[in-house]
C-alpha positions as CSV (number, residue, x, y, z in Angstrom):
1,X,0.0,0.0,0.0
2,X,1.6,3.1,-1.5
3,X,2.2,6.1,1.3
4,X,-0.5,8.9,1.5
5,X,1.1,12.4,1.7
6,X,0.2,14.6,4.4
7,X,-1.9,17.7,2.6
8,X,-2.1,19.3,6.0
9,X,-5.7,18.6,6.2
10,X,-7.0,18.9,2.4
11,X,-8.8,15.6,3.8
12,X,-10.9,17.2,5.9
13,X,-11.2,20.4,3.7
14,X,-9.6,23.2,5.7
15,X,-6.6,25.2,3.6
16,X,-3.2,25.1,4.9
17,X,-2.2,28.1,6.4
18,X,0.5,30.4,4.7
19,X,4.1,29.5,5.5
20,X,5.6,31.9,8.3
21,X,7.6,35.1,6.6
22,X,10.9,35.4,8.1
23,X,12.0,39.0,5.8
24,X,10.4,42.6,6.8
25,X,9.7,45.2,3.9
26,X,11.5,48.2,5.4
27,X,14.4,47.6,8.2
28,X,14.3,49.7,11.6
29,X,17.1,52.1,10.5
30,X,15.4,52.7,7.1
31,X,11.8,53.7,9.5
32,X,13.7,55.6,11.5
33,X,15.5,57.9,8.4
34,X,12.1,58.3,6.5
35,X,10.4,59.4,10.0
36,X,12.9,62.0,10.4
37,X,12.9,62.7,7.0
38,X,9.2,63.7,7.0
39,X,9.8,65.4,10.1
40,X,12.1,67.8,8.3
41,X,10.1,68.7,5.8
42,X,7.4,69.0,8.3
43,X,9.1,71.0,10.2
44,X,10.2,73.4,7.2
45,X,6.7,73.6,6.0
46,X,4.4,73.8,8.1
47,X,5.5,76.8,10.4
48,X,6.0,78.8,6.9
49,X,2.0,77.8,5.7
50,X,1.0,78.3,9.4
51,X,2.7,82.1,9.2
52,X,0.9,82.5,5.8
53,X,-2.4,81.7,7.1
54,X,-2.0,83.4,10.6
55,X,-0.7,86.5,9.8
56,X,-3.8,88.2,8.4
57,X,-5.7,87.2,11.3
58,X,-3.2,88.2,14.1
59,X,-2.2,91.8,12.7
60,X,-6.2,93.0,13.4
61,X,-5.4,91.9,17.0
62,X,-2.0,93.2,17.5
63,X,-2.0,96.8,19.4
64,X,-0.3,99.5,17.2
65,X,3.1,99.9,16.7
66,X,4.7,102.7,19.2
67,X,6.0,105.5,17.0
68,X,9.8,105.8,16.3
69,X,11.8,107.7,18.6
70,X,15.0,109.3,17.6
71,X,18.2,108.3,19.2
72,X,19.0,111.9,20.5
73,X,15.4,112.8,21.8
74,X,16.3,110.1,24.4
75,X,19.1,112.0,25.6
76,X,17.8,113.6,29.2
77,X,20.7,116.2,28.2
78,X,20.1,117.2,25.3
79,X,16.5,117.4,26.2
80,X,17.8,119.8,29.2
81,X,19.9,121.7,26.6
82,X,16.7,122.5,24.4
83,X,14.4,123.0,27.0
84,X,17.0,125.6,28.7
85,X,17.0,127.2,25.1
86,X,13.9,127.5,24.6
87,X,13.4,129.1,27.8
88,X,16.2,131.9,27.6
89,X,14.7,132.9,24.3
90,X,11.1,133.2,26.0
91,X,12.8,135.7,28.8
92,X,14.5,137.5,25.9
93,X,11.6,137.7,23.9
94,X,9.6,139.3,27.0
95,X,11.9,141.1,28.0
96,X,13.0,143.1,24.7
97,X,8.6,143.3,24.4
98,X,8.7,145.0,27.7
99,X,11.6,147.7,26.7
100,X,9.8,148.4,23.4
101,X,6.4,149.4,25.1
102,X,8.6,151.8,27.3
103,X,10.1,153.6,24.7
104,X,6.6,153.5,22.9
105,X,5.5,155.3,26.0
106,X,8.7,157.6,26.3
107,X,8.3,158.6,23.1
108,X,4.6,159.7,23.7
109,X,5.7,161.9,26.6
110,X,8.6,163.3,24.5
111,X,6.5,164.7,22.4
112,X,4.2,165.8,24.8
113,X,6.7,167.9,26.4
114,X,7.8,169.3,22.7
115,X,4.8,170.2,21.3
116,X,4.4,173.7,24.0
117,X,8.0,174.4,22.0
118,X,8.6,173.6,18.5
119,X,6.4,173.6,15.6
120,X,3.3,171.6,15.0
121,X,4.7,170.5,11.4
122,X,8.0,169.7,13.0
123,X,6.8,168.0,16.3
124,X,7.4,164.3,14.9
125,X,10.8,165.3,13.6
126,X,11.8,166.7,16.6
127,X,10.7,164.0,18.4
128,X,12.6,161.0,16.6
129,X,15.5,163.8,15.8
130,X,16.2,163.9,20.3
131,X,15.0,159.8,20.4
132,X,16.5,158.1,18.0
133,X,19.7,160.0,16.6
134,X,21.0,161.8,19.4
135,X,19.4,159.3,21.9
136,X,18.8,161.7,24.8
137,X,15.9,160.4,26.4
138,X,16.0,156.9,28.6
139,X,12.9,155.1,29.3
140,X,14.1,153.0,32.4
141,X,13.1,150.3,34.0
142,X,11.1,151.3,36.6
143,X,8.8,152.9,34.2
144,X,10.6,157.0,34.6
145,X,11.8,158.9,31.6
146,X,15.0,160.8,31.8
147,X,16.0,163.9,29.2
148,X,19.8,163.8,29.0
149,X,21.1,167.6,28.8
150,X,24.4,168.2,28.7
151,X,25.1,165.1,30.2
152,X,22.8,165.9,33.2
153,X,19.9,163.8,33.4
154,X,16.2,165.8,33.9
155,X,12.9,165.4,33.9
156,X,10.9,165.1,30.3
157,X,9.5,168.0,30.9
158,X,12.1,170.1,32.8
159,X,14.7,168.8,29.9
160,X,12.8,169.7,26.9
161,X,12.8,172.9,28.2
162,X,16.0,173.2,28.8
163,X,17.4,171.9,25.1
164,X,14.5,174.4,23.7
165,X,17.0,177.7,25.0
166,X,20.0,175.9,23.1
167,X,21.3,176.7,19.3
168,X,20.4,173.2,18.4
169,X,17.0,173.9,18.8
170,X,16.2,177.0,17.0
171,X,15.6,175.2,13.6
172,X,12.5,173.7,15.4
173,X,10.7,176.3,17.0
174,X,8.9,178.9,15.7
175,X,9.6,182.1,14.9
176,X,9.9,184.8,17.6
177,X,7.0,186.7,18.5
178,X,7.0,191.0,17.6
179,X,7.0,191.7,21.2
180,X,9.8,189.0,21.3
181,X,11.8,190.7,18.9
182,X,11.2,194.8,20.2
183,X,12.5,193.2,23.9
184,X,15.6,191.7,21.7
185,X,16.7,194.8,20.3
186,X,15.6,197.2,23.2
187,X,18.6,199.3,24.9
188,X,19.6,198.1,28.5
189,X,18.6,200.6,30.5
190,X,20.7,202.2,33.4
191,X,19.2,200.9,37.0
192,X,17.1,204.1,38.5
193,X,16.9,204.6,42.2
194,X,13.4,204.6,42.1
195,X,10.2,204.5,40.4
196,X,9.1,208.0,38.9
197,X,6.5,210.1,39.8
198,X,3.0,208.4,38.7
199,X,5.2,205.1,37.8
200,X,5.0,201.6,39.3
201,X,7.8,199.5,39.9
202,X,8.4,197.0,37.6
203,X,8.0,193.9,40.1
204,X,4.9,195.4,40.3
205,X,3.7,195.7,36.5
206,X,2.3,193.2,34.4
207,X,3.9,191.6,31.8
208,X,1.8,193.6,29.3
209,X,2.7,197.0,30.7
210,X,5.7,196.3,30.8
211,X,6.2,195.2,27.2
212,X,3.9,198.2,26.8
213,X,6.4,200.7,28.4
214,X,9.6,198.8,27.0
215,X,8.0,199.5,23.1
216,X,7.0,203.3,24.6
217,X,10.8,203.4,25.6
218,X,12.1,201.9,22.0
219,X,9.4,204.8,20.5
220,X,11.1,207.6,22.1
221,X,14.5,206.7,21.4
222,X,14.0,206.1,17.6
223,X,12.0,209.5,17.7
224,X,15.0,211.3,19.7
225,X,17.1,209.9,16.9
């Protein structure tokens, strides 16, 4: 009787199973190198698409950029510096404010004080003639105003007076008066002892009788003559 081979079952009708594989598709070390090698790319990738696809979104929720400051305005001193600048100019700019509105008013008194002296049509070149060119009056600090005549400082009033007696003031005043002129040209006469008969004294007569009696005195002579 010839030997039956063993069909692992066909008999009965159940399939043999498949033989055991021994050989793996990929090795360890080659998982390991195509794990880090998607990881790379990953890794390369995905923040740049992330980046792409955030940025939109987180610039409306960002608070605004603080504006650029320059390198020197951080400087506390050369902040001081311009601060302390800007400062002295503000006193200066007062200060030469304050002097021009006393000169404004000096000159308003000047030519207060001229105007009972030189003539109307030459009051305003009198005025700038004594205040600007030969700079004789001073508006001070405290608010006075000083005349400078021959180097001797007076009142406004009590200096224009003065500089109205001198040569340098004749081209601006007007011309003398007749009676002016008669007691210019009138004879000195010798002092008497006394008054005449029917005569007052003359610290007792009027300025009108006695420009009266000097032209009856001028009269006489240029009739005795």
């Amino acid at each position: 009787m010839a030997d039956i081979p063993d069909t692992g079952g066909a008999a009965t009708g159940t399939p043999n199973p498949p033989p055991a594989t021994t050989s793996q598709p990929f090795t360890q070390a080659q998982a390991d190198a195509m794990n880090a090698a998607i990881a790379g790319h990953l890794g390369r990738a995905l923040p740049k698409a992330l980046e792409t696809a955030l940025t939109p979104h987180l610039a409306k929720l960002a608070p605004p950029a603080p504006a650029a400051v320059a390198a020197d305005e951080k400087d506390p001193e050369r902040q001081f510096s311009e601060l302390q600048a800007s400062h002295n100019k503000l006193l200066a700019d007062l200060a030469a404010q304050r002097q021009h509105d006393r000169e404004v008013t000096a000159h308003a008194e000047l030519k207060r004080a001229l105007s009972t002296h030189v003539r109307p049509e030459l009051l305003d070149v009198a005025a700038d003639h004594l205040f600007h060119v030969r700079k004789q009056v001073q508006a001070r600090e405290d608010g006075s105003v000083v005349f400078n005549h021959e180097q001797v400082p007076h009142g406004i009033v009590e200096g224009v007076a003065a500089w109205a007696k001198t040569e340098h003031a004749k081209v601006f005043l007007p011309p003398p008066s007749a009676a002016q002129q008669r007691a210019r040209v009138a004879p000195a006469r010798p002092p008497q002892a006394g008054p005449q008969l029917g005569e007052k004294p003359v610290s007792q007569m009027s300025k009108i009788e006695l420009a009266q009696k000097t032209a009856a005195d001028i009269a006489a002579l240029q009739r005795g003559t």
